[in-house]
N, C-alpha and C positions, 0 to 999 in steps of 0.2 A: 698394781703391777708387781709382781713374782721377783723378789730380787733373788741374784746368784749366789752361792753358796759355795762353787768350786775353787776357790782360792784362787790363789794368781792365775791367770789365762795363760801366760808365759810359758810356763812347765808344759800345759798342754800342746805345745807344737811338735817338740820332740816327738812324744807319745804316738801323736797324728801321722807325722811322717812314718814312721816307723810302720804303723798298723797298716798306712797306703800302700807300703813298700810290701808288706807280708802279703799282702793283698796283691796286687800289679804286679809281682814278677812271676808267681806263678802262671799266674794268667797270661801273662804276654809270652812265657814260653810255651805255654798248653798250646796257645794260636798258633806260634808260629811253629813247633811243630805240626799241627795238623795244616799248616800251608804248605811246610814242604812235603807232607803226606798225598796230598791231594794234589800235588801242580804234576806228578806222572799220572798220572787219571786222565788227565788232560793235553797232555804234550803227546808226540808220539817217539 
């Protein structure tokens, strides 16, 4: 079995969150602008 190598795990959550966050907010504003892009397409 491959033992680990990256030192404390601890240090990597921070990192984690962070990188999900760079990640996730752009995208959840990309959606939901194009939701409210597209709900007059649809309404009258």
């Amino acid at each position: 079995m491959p033992e680990q190598t990256s030192g404390q795990p601890g240090n990597q959550v921070p990192r984690l969150v962070v990188t999900w966050l760079v990640v996730t907010v752009p995208l959840a504003y990309g959606l939901f602008e194009t939701i409210r892009g597209v709900i007059p397409l649809f309404t009258s």
